[in-house]
Structures are given as C-alpha cells and as structure tokens.
PyMOL CGO cylinders between C-alpha atoms (Angstrom):
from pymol import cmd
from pymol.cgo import CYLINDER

trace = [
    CYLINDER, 31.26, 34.67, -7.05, 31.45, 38.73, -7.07, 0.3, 1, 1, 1, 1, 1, 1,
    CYLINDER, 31.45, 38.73, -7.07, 32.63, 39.04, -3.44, 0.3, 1, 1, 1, 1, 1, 1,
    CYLINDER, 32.63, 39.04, -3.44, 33.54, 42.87, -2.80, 0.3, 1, 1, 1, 1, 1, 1,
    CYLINDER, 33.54, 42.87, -2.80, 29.88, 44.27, -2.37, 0.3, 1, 1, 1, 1, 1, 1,
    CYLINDER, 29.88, 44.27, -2.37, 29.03, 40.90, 0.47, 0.3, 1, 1, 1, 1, 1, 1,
    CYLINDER, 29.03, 40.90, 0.47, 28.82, 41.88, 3.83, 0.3, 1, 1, 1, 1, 1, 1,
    CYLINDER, 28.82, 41.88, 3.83, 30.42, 39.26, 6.33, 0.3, 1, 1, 1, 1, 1, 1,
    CYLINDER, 30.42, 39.26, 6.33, 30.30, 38.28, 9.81, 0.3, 1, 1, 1, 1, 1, 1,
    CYLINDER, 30.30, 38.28, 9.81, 31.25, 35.83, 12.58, 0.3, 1, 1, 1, 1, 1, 1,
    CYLINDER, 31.25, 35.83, 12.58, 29.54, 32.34, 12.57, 0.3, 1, 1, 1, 1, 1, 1,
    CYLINDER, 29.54, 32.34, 12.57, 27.56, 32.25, 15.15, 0.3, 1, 1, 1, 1, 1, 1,
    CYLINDER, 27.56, 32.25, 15.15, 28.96, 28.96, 16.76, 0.3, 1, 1, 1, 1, 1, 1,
    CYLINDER, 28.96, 28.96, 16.76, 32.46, 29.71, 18.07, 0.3, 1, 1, 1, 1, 1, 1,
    CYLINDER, 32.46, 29.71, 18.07, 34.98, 31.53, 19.77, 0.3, 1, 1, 1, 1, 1, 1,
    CYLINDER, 34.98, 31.53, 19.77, 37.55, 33.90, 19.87, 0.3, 1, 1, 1, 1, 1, 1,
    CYLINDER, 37.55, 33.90, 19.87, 39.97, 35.03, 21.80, 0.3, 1, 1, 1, 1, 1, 1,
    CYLINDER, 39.97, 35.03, 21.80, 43.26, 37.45, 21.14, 0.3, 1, 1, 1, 1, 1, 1,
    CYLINDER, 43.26, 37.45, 21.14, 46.72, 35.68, 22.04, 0.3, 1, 1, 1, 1, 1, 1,
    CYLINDER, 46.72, 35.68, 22.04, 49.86, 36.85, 21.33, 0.3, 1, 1, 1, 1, 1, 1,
    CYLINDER, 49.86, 36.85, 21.33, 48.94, 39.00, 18.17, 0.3, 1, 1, 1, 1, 1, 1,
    CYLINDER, 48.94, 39.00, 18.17, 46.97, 36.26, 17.23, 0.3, 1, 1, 1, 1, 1, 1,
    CYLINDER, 46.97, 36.26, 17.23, 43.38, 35.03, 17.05, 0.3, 1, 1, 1, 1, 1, 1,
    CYLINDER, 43.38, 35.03, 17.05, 42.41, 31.78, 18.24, 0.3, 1, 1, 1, 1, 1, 1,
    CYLINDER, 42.41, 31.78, 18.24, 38.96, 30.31, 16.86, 0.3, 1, 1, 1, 1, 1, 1,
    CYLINDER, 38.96, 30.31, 16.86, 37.16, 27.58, 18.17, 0.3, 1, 1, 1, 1, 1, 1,
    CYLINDER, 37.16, 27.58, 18.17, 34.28, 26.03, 16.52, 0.3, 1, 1, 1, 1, 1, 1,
    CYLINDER, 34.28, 26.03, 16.52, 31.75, 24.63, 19.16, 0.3, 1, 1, 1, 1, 1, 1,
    CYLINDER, 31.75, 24.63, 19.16, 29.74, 21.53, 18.12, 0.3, 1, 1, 1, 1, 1, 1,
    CYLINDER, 29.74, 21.53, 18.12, 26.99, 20.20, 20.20, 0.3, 1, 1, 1, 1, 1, 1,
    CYLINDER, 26.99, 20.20, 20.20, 27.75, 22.96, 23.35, 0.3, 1, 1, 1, 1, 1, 1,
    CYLINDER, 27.75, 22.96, 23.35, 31.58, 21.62, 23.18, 0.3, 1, 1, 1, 1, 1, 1,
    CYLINDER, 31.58, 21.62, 23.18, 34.62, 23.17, 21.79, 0.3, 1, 1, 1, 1, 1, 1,
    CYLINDER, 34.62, 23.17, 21.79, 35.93, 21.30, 19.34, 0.3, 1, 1, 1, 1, 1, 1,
    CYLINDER, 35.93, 21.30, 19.34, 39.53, 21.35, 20.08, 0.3, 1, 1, 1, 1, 1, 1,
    CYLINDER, 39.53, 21.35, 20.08, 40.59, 19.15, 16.82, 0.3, 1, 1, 1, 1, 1, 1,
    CYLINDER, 40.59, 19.15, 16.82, 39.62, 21.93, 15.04, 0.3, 1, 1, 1, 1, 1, 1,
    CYLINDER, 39.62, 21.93, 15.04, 41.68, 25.39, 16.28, 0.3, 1, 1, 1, 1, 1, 1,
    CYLINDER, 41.68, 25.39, 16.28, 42.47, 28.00, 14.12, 0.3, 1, 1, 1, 1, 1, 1,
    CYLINDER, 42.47, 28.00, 14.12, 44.75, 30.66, 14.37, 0.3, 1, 1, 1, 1, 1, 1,
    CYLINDER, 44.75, 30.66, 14.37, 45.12, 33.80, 12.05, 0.3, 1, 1, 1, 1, 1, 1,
    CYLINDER, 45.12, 33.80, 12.05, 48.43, 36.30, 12.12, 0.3, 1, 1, 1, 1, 1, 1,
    CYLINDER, 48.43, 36.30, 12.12, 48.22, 39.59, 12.77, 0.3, 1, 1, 1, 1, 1, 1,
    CYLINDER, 48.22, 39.59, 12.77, 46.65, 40.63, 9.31, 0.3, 1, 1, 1, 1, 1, 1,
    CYLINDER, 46.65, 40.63, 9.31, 43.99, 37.97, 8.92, 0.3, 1, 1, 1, 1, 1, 1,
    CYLINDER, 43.99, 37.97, 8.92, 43.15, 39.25, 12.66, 0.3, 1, 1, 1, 1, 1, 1,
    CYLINDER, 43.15, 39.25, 12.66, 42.60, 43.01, 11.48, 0.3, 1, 1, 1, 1, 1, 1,
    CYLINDER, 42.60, 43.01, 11.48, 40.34, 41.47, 8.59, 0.3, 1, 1, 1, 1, 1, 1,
    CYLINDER, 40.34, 41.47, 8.59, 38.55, 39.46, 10.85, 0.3, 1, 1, 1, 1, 1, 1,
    CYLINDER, 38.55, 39.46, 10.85, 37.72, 42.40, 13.75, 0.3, 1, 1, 1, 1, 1, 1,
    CYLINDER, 37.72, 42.40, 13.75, 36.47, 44.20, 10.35, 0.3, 1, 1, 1, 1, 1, 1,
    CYLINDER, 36.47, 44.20, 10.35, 34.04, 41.59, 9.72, 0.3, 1, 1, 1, 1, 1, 1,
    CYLINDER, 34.04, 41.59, 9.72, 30.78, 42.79, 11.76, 0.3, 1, 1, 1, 1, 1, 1,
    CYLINDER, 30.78, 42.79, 11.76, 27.96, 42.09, 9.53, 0.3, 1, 1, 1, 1, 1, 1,
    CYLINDER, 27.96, 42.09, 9.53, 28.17, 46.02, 8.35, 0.3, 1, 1, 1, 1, 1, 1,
    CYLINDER, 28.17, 46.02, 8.35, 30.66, 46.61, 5.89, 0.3, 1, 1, 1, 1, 1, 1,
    CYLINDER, 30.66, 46.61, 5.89, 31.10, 45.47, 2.84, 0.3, 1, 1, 1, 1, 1, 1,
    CYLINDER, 31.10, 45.47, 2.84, 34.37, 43.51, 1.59, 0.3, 1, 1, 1, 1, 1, 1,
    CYLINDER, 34.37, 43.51, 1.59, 35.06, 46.16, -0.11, 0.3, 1, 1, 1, 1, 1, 1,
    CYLINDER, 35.06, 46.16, -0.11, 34.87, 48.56, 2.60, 0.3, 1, 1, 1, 1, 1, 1,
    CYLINDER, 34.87, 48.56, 2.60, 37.26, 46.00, 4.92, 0.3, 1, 1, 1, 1, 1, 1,
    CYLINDER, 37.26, 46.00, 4.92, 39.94, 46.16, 1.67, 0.3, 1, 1, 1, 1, 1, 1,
    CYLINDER, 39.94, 46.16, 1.67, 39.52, 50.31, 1.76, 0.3, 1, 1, 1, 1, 1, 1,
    CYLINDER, 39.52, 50.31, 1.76, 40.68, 50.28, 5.42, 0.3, 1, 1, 1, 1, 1, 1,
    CYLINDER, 40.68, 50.28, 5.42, 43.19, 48.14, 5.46, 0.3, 1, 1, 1, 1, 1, 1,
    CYLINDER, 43.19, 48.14, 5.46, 44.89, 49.72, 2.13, 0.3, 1, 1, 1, 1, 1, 1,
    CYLINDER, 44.89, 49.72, 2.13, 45.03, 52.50, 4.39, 0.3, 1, 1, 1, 1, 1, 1,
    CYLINDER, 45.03, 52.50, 4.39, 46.98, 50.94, 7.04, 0.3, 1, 1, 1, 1, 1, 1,
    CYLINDER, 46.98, 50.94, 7.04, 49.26, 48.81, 4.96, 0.3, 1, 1, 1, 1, 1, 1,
    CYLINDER, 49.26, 48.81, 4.96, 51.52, 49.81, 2.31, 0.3, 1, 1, 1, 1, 1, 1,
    CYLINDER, 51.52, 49.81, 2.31, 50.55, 47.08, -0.52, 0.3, 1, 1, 1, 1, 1, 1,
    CYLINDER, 50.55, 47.08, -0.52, 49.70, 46.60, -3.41, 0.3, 1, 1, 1, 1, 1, 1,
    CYLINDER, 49.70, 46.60, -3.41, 45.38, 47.40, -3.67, 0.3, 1, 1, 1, 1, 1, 1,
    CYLINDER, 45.38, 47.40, -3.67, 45.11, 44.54, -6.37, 0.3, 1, 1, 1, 1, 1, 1,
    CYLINDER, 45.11, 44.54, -6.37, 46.91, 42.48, -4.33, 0.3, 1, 1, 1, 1, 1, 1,
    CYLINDER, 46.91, 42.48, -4.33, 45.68, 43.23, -0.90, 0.3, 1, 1, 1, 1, 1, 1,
    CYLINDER, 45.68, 43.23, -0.90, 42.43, 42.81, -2.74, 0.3, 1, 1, 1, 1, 1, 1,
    CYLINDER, 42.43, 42.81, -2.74, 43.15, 39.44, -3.53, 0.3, 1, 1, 1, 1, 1, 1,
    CYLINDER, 43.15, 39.44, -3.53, 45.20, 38.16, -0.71, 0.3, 1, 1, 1, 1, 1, 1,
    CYLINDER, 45.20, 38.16, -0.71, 41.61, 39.56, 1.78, 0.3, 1, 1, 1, 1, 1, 1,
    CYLINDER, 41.61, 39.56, 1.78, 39.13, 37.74, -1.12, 0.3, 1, 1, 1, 1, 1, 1,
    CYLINDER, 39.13, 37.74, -1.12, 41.20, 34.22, -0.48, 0.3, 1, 1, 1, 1, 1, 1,
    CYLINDER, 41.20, 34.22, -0.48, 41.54, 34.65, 3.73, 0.3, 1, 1, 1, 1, 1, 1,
    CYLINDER, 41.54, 34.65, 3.73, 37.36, 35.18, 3.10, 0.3, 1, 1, 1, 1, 1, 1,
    CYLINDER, 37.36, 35.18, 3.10, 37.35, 32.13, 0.84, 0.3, 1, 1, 1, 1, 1, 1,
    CYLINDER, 37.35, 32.13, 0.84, 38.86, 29.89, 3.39, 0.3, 1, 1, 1, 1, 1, 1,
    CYLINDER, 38.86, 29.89, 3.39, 36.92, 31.60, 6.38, 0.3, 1, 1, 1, 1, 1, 1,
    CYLINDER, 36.92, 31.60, 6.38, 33.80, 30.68, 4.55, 0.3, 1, 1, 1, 1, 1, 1,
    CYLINDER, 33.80, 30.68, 4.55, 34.86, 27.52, 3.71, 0.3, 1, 1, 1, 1, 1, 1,
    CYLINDER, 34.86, 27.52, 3.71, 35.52, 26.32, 7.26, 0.3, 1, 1, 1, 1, 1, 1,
    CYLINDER, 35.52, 26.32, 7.26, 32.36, 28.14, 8.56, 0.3, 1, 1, 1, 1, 1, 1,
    CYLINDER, 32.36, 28.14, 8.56, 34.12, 30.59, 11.12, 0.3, 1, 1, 1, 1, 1, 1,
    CYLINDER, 34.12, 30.59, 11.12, 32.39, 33.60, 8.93, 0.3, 1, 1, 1, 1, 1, 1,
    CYLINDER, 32.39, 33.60, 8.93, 28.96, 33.81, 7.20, 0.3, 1, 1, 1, 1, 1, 1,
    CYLINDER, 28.96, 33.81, 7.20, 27.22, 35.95, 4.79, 0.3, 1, 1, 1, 1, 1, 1,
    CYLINDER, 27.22, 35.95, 4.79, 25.48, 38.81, 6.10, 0.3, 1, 1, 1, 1, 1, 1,
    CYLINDER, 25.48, 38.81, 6.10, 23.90, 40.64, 2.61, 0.3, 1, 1, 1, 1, 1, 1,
    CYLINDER, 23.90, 40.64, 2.61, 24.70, 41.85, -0.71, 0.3, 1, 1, 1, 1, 1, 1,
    CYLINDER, 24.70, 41.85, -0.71, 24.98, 45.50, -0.55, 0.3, 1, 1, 1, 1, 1, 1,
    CYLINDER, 24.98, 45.50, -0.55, 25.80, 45.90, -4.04, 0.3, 1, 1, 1, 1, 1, 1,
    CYLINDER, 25.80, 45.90, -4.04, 28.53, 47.10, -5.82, 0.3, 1, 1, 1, 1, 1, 1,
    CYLINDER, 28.53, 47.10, -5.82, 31.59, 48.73, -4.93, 0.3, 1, 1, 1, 1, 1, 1,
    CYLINDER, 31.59, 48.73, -4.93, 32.98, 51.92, -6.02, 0.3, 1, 1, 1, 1, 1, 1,
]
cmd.load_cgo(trace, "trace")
C-alpha cells in the first residue's frame, strides 16, 4: 500500500499522556484501560505521532521532520512508513483520507 499521500490520526479509543520524553498509550476496551497492553514510543516516534492529526498527509509529517533531523530523506521516509505500519497494526492510529499524491 502507497502510504505517503494517507492522512492519519489517533484511534479514537485510548490514551496518551507525555512522560519523560516519552509517550505512553493506552488502549481502552470496554470503558477500561487495558494495562496488558502499554505502549511507549521514544522521542522520535512521539514527534511523528503529535504530527498525526487527521490533516496532513504522511508525506507532509516526513517533510517536517526532515527538517528537524539531520537524516537521510529515504531513510527517514522509511523508518516513519514502518513506525505507521506498526501504529496501524496495533490500532493506536487510523486512516483519516487519501489526499493523493505527494510531491
């Protein structure tokens, strides 16, 4: 799947909180956290994830943060597209829209 032109956001049954440089995320199942299932992301991850607000595009999170780190865009690009993988995969983040493609 073409990922760079989806828009991403927050599932819509957890939460957050900053600690230590850190984001904590709990899923919550059935009005309960569900503390077998924390996750934490490091300080990167945690600047992708404030970037994901149902607006931009994931190629519009990779633009920013290429601008604030000094990596690599290919890899960057690649290294964001697997966090959003995993994200996904677990259901901390959803799909907002396809806004097309990236420039």
């Amino acid at each position: 799947m073409e990922m760079t032109g989806v828009v991403f956001r927050h599932g819509d049954s957890l939460v957050a909180r900053d600690l230590a440089g850190e984001k904590v995320i709990i899923p919550v199942r059935g009005k309960v956290g569900d503390l077998g299932s924390i996750y934490t992301l490091n300080a990167v991850a945690n600047d992708v994830w404030n970037l994901l607000d149902g607006k931009r595009r994931l190629c519009d999170v990779v633009n920013q943060l290429q601008q604030e780190y000094e990596v690599d865009p290919q890899t960057l690009s690649t290294d964001i597209q697997n966090l959003i993988r995993d994200l996904h995969q677990e259901g901390l983040i959803v799909t907002a829209s396809a806004s097309g493609a990236c420039e």
